[in-house]
C-alpha positions in Angstrom: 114.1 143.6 93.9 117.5 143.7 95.1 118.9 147.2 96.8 121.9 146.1 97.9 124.9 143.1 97.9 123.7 141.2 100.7 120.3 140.9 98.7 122.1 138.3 96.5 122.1 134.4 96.2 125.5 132.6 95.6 125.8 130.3 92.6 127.3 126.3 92.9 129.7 125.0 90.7 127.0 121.9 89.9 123.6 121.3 90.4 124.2 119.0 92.8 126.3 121.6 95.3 122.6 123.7 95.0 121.3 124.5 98.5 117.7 124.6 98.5 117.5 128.5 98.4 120.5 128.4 95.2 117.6 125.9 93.9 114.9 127.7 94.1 116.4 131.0 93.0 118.0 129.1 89.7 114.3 127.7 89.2 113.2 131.2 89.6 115.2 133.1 87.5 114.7 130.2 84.5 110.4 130.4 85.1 110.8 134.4 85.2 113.0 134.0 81.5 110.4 131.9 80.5 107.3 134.4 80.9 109.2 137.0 79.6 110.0 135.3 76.3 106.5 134.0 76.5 104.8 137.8 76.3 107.8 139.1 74.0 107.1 136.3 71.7 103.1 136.3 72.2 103.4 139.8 71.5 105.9 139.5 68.3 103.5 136.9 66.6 100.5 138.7 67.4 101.4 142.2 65.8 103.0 139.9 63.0 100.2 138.2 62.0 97.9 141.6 62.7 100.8 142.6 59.7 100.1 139.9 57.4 96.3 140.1 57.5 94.8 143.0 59.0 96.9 146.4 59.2 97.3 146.3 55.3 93.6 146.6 55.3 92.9 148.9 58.1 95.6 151.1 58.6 97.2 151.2 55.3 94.1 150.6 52.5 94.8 153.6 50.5 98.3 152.5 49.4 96.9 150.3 47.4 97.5 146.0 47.8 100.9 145.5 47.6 101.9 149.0 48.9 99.7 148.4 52.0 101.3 145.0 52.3 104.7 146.5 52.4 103.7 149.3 54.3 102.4 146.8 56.9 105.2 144.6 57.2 108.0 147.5 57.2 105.6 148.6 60.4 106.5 145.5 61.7 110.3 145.8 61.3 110.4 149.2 62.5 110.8 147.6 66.2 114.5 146.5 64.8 115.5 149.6 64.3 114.3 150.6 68.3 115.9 147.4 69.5 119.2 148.1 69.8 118.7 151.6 71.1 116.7 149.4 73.9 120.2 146.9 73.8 121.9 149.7 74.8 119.5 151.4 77.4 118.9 148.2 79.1 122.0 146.8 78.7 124.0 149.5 80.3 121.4 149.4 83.1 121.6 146.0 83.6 125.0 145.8 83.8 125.4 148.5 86.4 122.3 148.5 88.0 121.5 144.5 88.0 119.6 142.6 86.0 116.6 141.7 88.1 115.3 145.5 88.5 116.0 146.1 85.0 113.9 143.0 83.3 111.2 144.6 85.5 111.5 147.4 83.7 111.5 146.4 80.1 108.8 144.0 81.1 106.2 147.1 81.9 106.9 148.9 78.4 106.2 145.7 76.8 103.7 144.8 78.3 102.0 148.9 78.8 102.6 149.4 74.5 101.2 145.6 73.9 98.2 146.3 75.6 97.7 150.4 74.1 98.0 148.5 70.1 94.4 146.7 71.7 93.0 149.6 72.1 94.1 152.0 69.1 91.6 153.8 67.0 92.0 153.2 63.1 92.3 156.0 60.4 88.5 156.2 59.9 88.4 157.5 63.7 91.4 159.6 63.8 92.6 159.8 60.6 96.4 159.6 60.1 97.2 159.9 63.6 96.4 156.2 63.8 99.5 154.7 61.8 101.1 157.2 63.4 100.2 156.0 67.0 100.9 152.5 65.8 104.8 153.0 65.1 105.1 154.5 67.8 104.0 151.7 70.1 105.6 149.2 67.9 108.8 151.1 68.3 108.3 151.3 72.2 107.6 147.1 72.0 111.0 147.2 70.1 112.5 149.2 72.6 111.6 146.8 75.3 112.5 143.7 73.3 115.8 145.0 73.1 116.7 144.2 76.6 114.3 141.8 77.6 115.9 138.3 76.3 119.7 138.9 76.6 118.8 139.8 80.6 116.5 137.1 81.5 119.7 134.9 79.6 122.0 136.6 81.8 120.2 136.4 85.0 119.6 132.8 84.7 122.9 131.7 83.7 124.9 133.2 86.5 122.3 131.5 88.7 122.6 127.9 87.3 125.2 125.2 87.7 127.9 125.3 85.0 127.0 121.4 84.3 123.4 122.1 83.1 123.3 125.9 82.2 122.3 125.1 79.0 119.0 123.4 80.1 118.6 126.4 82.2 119.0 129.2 80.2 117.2 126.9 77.5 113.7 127.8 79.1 114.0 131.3 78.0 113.8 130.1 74.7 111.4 127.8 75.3 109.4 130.6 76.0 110.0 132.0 72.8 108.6 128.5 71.0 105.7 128.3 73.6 105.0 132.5 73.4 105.2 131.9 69.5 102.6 129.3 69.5 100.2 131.1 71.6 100.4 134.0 69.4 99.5 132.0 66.5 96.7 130.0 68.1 95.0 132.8 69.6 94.2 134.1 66.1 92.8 130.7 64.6 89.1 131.2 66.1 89.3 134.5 65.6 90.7 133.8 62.0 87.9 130.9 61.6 84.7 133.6 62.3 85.5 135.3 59.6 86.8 138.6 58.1 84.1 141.0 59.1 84.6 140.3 62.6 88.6 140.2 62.0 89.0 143.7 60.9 85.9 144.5 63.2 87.1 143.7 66.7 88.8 139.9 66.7 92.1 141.5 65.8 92.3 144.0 69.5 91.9 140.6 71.5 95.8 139.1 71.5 96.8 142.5 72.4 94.3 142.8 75.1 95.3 139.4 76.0 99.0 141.1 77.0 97.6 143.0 80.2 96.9 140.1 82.1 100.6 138.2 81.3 102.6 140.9 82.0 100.9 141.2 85.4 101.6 137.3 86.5 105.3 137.2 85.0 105.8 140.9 86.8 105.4 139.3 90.2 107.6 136.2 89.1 110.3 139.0 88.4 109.7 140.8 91.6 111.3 137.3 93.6 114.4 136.9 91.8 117.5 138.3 93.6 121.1 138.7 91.8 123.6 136.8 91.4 126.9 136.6 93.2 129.0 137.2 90.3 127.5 140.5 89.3 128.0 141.2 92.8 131.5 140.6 92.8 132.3 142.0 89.4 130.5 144.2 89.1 128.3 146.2 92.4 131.4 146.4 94.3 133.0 148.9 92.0 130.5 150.9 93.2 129.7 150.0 96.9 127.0 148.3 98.9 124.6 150.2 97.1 122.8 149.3 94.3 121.5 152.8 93.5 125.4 154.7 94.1 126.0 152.6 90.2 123.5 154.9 88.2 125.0 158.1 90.1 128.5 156.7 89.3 130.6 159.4 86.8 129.8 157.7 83.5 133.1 157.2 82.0 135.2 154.5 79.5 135.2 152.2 82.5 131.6 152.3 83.3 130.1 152.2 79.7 130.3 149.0 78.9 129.8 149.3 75.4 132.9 151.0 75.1 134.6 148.3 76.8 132.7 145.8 74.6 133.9 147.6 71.2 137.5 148.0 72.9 137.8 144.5 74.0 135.0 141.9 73.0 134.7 143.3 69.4 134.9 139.7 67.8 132.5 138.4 69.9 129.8 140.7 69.2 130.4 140.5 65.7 130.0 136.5 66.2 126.1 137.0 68.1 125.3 140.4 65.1 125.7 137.1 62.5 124.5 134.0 64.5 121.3 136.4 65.0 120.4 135.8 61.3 118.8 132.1 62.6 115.6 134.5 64.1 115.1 134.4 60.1 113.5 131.3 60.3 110.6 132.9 62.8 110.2 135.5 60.6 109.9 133.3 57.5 107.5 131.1 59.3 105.4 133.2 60.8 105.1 136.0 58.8 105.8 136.3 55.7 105.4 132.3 54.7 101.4 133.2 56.0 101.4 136.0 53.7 103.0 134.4 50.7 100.6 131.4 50.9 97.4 133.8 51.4 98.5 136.1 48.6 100.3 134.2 46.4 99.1 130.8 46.5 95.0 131.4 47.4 95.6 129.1 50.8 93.5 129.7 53.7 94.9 132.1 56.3 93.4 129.9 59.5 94.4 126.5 58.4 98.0 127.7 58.1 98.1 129.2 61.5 97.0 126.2 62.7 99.4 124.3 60.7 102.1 126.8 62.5 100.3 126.6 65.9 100.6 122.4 66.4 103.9 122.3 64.7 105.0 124.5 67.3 102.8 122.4 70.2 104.7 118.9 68.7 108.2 120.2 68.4 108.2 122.1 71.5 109.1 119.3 74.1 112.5 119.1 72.1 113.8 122.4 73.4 114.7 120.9 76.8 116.6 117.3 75.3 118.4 120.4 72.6 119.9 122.2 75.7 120.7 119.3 77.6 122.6 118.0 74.3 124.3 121.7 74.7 125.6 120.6 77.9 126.7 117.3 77.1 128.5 117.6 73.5 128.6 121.5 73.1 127.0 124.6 72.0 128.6 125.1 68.6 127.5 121.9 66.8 124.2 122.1 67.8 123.5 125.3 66.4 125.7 124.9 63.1 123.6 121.6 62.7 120.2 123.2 63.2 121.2 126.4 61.0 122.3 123.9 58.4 119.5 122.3 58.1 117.1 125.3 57.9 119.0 126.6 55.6 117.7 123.4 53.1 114.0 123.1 55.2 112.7 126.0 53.6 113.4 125.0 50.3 110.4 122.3 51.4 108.1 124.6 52.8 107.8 126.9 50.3 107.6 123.9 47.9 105.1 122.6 49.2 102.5 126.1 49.3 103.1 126.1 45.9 101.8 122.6 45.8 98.5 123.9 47.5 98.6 120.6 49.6 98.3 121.7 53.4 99.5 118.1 54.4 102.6 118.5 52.7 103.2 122.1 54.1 102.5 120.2 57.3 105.1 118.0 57.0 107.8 120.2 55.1 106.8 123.0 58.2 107.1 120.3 61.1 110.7 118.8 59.6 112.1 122.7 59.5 110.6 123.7 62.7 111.8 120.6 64.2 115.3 121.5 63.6 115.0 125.1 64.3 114.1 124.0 68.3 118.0 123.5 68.6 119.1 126.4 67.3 116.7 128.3 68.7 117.1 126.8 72.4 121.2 126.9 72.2 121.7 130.3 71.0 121.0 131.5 74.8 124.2 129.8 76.4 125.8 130.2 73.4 125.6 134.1 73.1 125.6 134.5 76.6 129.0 132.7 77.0 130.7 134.7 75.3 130.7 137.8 76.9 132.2 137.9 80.6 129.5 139.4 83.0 130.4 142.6 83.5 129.3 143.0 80.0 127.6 140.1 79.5 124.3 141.7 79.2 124.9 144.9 76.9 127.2 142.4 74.9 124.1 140.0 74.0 121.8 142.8 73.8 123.6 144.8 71.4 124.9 142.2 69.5 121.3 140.1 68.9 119.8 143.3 68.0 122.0 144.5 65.8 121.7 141.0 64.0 117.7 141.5 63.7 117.5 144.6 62.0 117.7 142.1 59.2 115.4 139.9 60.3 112.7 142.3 61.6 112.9 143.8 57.7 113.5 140.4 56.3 109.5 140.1 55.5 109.6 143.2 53.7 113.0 141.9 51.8 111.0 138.6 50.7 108.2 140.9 49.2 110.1 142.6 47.7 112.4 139.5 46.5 109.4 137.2 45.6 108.8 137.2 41.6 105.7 136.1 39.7 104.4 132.6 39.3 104.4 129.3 41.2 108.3 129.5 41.7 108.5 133.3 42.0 109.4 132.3 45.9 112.6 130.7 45.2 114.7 134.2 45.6 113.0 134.5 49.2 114.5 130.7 49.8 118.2 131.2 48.6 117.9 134.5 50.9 117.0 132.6 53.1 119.7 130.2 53.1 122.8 132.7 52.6 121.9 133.8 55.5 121.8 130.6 57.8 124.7 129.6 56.1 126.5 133.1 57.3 125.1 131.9 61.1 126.6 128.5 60.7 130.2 129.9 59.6 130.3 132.5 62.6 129.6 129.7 65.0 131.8 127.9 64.1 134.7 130.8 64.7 133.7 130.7 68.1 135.1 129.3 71.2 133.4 126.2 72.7 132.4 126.8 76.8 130.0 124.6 77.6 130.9 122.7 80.9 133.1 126.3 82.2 131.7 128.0 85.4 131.0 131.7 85.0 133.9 132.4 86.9 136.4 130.6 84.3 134.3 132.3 81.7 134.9 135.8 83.6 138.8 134.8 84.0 139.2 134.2 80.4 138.6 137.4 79.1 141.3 138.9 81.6 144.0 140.1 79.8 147.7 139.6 80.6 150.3 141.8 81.7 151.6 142.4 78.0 147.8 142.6 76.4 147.0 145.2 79.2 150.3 147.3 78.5 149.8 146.6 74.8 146.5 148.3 74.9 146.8 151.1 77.1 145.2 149.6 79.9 
């Protein structure tokens, strides 16, 4: 990990200025975003589908079947309220303290409170201590996830070329598609043997699984240096020395969450609503699993597996969806995608009411499809739009503070969903206000696809009157 400025790489204009070290450090910092979003998203699917179909039964029983259910899934959402606390923590360090050393550090908790969940007694061992135990290690995962995408966005866009930062920064969320997959494909064998060995044991082996991913992505971390322009913008308010930024007198300079609610207020408004797309992850992969177990009588491992090769197929798409970023912009690839969701779930949940699994195939593979562009683009997108000596605590913040909604948004569709073969048409129309609300805040934002993160940086200075104007 970096200690000091000289322990930095420089960042080209375009790829093809890249030295071979500016090359290797780009490639680097995209593989290290990858694995991280790989084990948050791993992590996210396993302890949602442990929600959907085995914490209700083991940890919450004597509330009775829908109480449990709830109970389950708001256990689930309680990492969204712990997310932006951990947008904040991490952010601020980040942004003084670099980002490198600080994705280290949220990687550990993840990884550490993953890996406890495997290894948790249930009440009939310990009694009420064991939901206890298990918010508590949920809210630690949430606390972790709240830094751990917006700094692997940010470390990997002020190493890539401005000409294809989109494909760069894309990988982090390609690790989210491949992390979700794995999640949901580790639990179709276990699924498959049954319920007895389920609730038994199967359930502890994703979140044993964790240990061993956190340890190869930690050394993958370990060998990516910063980047110039948080050098320049940001460790040389403080020095040569890394370490004299967290002794710095914390003040409305040095807090840059101030300066984000002084200054970059719209913005973070802007990434709060475009976070409502992480609905459609939510909707897929938790709660449409549940619906179609409880509601509809379908079988819980063909629909993970349904969800597990629909995410396989569509997942060479999220590379050709961030190279489209670069080439006609951020903005209307993700109002497209959003706009398209917002109508693809109308087809899913049609579909489980159907009871055909081929046409839940097909309805899931067309939404999923377009969610790949959404999903991929929202990293330059968000990340642009802070300038980077914020950039982190800006994304953070503002992505978390979106998913509150969408980490309770399983326990909103219970609660929404009504009786009878249509009673999911409420969770749909919720469903779609909200990508519509995405699609609308997009589009209020400035395009910067093609800008280098200097001309980023220099267009969030203010001028002589805006400074004078504001006390500044």
């Amino acid at each position: 990990m970096p200690t000091s400025l000289d322990d930095v790489s420089t960042a080209p204009e375009t790829a093809e200025e890249m030295s071979p070290e500016q090359r290797t450090m780009a490639r680097r910092s995209a593989l290290s975003g990858f694995l991280g979003s790989t084990i948050e998203y791993f992590d996210f699917v396993a302890f949602a589908t442990a929600s959907a179909l085995v914490f209700n039964h083991l940890f919450f029983e004597s509330m009775g079947p829908r109480g449990a259910t709830i109970a389950s899934f708001a256990t689930f959402g309680v990492a969204y309220i712990a997310r932006p606390l951990g947008a904040v923590l991490f952010g601020t360090l980040g942004d003084r303290v670099g980002r490198s050393r600080t994705l280290v550090y949220t990687l550990l908790l993840m990884g550490a409170a993953t890996f406890a969940i495997g290894l948790l007694p249930t009440p009939a061992t310990i009694g009420i201590a064991a939901p206890i135990l298990l918010v508590a290690l949920r809210l630690a995962q949430g606390l972790s996830a709240g830094g751990e995408q917006a700094g692997a966005n940010a470390l990997t866009a002020e190493h890539a070329p401005k000409d294809k930062r989109g494909l760069y920064t894309g990988w982090t969320m390609v690790g989210v598609g491949f992390g979700t997959m794995l999640g949901s494909a580790v639990f179709i064998p276990i699924t498959a043997m049954g319920q007895d060995f389920l609730l038994d044991f199967g359930w502890r082996i994703p979140f044993l699984l964790a240990g061993p991913l956190a340890l190869v992505t930690l050394y993958v971390r370990t060998q990516v240096k910063e980047t110039e322009s948080f050098k320049t913008t940001v460790l040389e308010e403080h020095g040569a020395d890394v370490a004299a930024s967290l002794t710095a007198e914390p003040g409305p300079a040095t807090v840059p969450l101030w300066e984000i609610a002084r200054d970059h207020w719209r913005n973070l408004l802007r990434v709060i609503v475009c976070s409502l797309f992480a609905l459609t992850g939510t909707m897929a992969n938790v709660f449409a699993i549940s619906y179609g177990t409880e509601h509809q009588g379908l079988d819980p491992s063909i629909l993970l597996t349904i969800t597990s090769v629909v995410g396989i197929v569509t997942l060479p798409v999220a590379p050709l969806m961030a190279r489209l970023s670069d080439g006609i912009g951020r903005r209307p690839v993700f109002i497209g995608s959003v706009l398209l969701i917002a109508v693809g779930f109308f087809g899913v949940f049609g579909a489980m009411s159907t009871g055909s699994y081929l046409l839940i195939a097909v309805a899931m593979f067309a939404t999923m499809l377009v969610a790949v562009a959404g999903n991929t683009v929202q990293a330059p997108l968000y990340t642009e739009m802070f300038p980077t000596r914020v950039r982190y605590t800006g994304y953070a913040v503002g992505t978390q503070v979106g998913l509150i909604v969408v980490g309770f948004s399983p326990t909103i569709a219970a609660a929404l969903v009504l009786p009878g073969v249509n009673g999911w048409v409420p969770v749909a129309i919720f469903i779609a206000v909200c990508m519509v609300a995405a699609a609308v805040s997009a589009f209020t934002a400035k395009e910067t696809r093609g800008l280098s993160i200097e001309e980023i940086d220099g267009a969030f200075i203010p001028s002589e009157e805006e400074a004078q104007s504001s006390g500044r």
